[in-house]
KOLKE-600062 format. One record per residue (C-alpha): residue in one letter; x, y, z. Coordinates in steps of 0.2 Angstrom, whole numbers, plus 5000, padded with zeros to 4 digits. Example, Ala and Ser with C-alpha at 12.3 -4.5 7.8 and 13.67 -1.06 7.14 Angstrom:
BEGIN
A506249785039 S506849955036 
END
This chain:
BEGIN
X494352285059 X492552345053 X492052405070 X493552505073 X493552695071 X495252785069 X495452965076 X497153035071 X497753195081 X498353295068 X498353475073 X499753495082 X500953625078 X502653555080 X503853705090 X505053605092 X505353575072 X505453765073 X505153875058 X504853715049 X503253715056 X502753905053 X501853885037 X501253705043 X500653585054 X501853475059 X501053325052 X500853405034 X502853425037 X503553355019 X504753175023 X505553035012 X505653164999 X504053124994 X502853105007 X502153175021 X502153145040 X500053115041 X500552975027 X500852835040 X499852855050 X498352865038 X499452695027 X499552605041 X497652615043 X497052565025 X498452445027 X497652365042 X495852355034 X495152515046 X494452635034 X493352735045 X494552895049 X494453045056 X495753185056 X495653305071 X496553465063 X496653655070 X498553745068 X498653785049 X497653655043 X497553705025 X498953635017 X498453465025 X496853465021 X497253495001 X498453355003 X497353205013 X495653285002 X494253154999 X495653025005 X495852944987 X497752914987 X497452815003 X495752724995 X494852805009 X493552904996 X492252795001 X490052785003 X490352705016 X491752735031 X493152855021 X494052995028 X493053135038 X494053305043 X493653375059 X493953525061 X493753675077 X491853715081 X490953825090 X490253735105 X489053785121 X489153935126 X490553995135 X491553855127 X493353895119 X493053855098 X494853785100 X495453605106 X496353635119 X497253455121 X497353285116 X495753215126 X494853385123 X494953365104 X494053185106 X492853255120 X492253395105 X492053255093 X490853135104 X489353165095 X490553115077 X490952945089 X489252915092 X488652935074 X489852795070 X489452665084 X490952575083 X491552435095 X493352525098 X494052695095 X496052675089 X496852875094 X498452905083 X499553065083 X499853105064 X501753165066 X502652975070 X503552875058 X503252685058 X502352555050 X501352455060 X499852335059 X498252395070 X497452255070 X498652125079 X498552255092 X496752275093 X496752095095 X497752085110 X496552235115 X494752135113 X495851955120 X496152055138 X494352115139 X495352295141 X494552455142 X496152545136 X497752485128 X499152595125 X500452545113 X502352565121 X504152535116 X505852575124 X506852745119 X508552785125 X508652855143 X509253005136 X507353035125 X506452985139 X506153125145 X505253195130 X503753045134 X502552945142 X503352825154 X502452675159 X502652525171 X501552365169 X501452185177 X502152015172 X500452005164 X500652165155 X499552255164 X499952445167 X500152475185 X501052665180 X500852815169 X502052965172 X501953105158 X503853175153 X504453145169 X506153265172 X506853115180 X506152965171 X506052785182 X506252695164 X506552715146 X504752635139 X503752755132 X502152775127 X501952775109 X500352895109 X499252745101 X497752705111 X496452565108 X494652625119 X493252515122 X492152635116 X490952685130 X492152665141 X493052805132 X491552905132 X491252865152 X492952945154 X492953085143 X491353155150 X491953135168 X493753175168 X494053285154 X493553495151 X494453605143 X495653645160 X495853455159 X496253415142 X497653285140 X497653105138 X499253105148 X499053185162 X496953165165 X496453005157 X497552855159 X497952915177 X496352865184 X496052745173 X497452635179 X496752655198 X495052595192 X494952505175 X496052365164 X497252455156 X498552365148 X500152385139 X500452325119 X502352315116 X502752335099 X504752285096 X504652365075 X505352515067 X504452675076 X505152865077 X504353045085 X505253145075 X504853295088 X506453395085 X507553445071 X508953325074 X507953175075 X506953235061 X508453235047 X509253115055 X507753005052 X507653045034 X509653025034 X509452835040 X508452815024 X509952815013 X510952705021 X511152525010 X509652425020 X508552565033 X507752485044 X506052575039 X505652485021 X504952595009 X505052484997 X503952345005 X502552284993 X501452225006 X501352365017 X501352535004 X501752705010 X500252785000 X500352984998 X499453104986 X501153114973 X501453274962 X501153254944 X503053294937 X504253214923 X505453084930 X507053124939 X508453204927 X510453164930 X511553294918 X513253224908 X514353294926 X512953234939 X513553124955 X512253034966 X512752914980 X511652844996 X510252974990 X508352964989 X508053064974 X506053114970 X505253144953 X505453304944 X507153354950 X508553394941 X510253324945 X511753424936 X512953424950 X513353304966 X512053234977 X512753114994 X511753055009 X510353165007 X508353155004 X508053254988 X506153314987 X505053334971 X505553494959 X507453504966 X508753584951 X510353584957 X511553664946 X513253594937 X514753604950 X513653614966 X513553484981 X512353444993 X512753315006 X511953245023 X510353365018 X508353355017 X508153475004 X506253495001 X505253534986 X505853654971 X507353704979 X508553784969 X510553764970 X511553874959 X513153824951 X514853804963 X513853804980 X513953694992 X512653625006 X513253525022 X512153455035 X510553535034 X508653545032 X508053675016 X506353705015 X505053714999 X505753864984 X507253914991 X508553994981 X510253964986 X511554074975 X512954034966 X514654014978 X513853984991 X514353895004 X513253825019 X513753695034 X515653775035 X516853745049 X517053645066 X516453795077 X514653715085 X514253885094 X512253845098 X511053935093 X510954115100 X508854095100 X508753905099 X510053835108 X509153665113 X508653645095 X510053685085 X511853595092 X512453485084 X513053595066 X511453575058 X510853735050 X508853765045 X508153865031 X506453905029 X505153935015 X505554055000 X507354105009 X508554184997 X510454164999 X511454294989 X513154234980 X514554194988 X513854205006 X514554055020 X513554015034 X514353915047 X513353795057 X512053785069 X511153955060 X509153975058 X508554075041 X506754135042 X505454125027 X505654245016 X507354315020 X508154405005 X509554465000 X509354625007 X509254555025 X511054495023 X512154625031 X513754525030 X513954365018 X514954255032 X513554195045 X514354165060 X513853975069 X512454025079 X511654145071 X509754185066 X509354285049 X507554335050 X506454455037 X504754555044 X503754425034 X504654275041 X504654325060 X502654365060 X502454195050 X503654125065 X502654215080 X500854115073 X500254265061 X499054155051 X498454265040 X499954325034 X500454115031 X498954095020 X499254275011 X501054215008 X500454015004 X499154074992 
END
């Protein structure tokens, strides 16, 4: 794979994980407990020898960027090849300073392409969760004499919607692209990983793409299927989009279960991330952990079941967390408990709380494709008072305190916000990096 250069598209911001992503991008977006979303994207690289990388990033791109660095974790700190960030830039004049699609962002980064003279370009996104080997696919690329291979896979009819759907040959040629098509003509989706013959991708950039028509989707492999050899890679292994809230905890959720189909544990094929330097994990005398993914540093005093537990996490004697992502230095105080939901970084729920009450699935009044199905959501630095309920399918903002809580029994549905967390929510990036410094 030495003549292979990886571009992973890692600025996207995510709306649909919600205020999740409103201090982040979404592949900086904490998984596993552990990790991060980027992380396998940029594993399964190293992992299939390709260690010249780019990472295209634009929406809030510092807490990314302080977690990918030089690229050590991933041994990608090197003279030659390594990781390079690539950022926004100023181009020719009259030209946006922003990527303005998926193709766009490579069309800015031709000149980064050239420098490296590679045989094939390999385009990830940097928010899917998969293992997967490059280089068998990279191979079937070179064997077809392709110009572009796109790697696919079926969803349920139901998802389809959300992707690519493509149509090929006997031979595996593809004969059909249609991009999130509202009435989809078949469930097998484009995965978002493309193999290019290298001049071939930079013949089609410069004629296709501008900043009107920016997307790989829609303006690329359209015309490339009328004109050049585009074929079809079915990969049949373990491979999420974690696009939405849902599929994003339940994701983490199937990680618990006695033997997940995505192995974690597999020596052969590491999950590399930068990891934060904390003591090990800590069970009280009272403690109670079942099906759980439990990371370093917490602190286990009351009962832990089905959830993914995040480096830092204290929960108190007497509380319970159950079917929940709970992410990094969370506190729960003694007596509360926490049903079906996502908790994001330093939160402080109080004692006698209780949150993921009740049968009543009332959607979301501001989010009610998002939120349906009982799951409630939490953001950064939120502060529950004690003894408050929230029923199910609610949205906190950052920075909520206990002064925002008017009443101390949520109804389902609801959304609690705070000044700071709504100008976070609505793209105010200098108030994230005031808040994140």
């Amino acid at each position: 794979m030495k003549n292979t250069l990886a571009l992973i598209l890692a600025g996207g911001r995510g709306t649909r994980l919600d205020i999740l992503s409103a201090h982040r991008a979404k592949p900086s977006v904490p998984f596993a407990g552990k990790f991060r979303l980027i992380d396998f994207a940029l594993s399964n690289c190293v992992n299939s020898e390709i260690y010249d990388v780019g990472v295209l990033t634009q929406y809030l791109p510092l807490s990314l960027n302080n977690h990918i660095g030089i690229g050590k974790p991933w041994d990608l700190d090197r003279r030659r090849g390594g990781v390079t960030i690539l950022q926004p830039f100023k181009g020719k004049p009259g030209s946006t300073d922003w990527y303005e699609g998926t193709a766009h962002a490579i069309y800015k980064n031709r000149s980064f392409i050239r420098s490296k003279s590679p045989d094939n370009v390999l385009i990830l996104s940097g928010d899917h969760v998969y293992d997967m080997d490059y280089g068998k696919m990279i191979d079937f690329h070179r064997e077809n004499g392709a110009d572009l291979t796109i790697a696919a896979q079926p969803v349920p009819y139901e998802e389809a919607s959300r992707f690519g759907i493509l149509d090929h040959t006997d031979d595996w040629k593809v004969k059909a692209f249609i991009e999130k098509p509202e009435d989809p003509p078949s469930n097998l989706a484009s995965m978002g990983i493309y193999v290019f013959e290298t001049n071939k991708l930079l013949e089609v950039l410069e004629k296709y793409c501008s900043e009107e028509d920016s997307d790989f989707g829609h303006h690329i492999i359209p015309p490339m299927i009328r004109d050049d050899a585009v074929y079809l890679y079915a990969f049949d292994d373990y491979w999420k989009d974690v696009g939405t809230l849902e599929a994003y905890w339940q994701t983490n959720l199937d990680l618990t279960t006695q033997i997940p189909e995505l192995n974690l544990y597999n020596k052969n094929w590491k999950l590399h991330t930068r990891s934060e330097e904390k003591p090990p994990v800590k069970f009280g005398d009272n403690s109670i952990a079942s099906n759980s993914l439990i990371s370093n540093g917490s602190i286990i005093n009351g009962k832990v079941e089905n959830s993914v537990i995040s480096p830092g996490v204290y929960i108190e004697e007497g509380a319970v967390v159950k079917n929940s992502v709970i992410f990094n230095d969370t506190v729960v105080r003694k007596n509360s408990v926490v049903d079906k939901a996502i908790i994001d970084k330093e939160v402080e729920i109080k004692e006698n709380c209780k949150i993921g009450v009740g049968d009543d699935l009332t959607p979301n009044e501001d989010k009610p494709d998002l939120l349906y199905n009982g799951l409630n959501v939490i953001a950064k630095r939120a502060v529950i008072p004690e003894g408050t309920t929230i029923e199910r399918n609610c949205r906190i903002f950052s920075y909520v305190g206990i002064e925002n809580f008017k009443d101390k029994h949520i109804k389902s549905g609801s959304t609690l916000t705070s000044e700071v967390g709504q100008k976070v929510a609505e793209g105010d990036e200098d108030q994230v990096r005031e808040l994140n410094t």
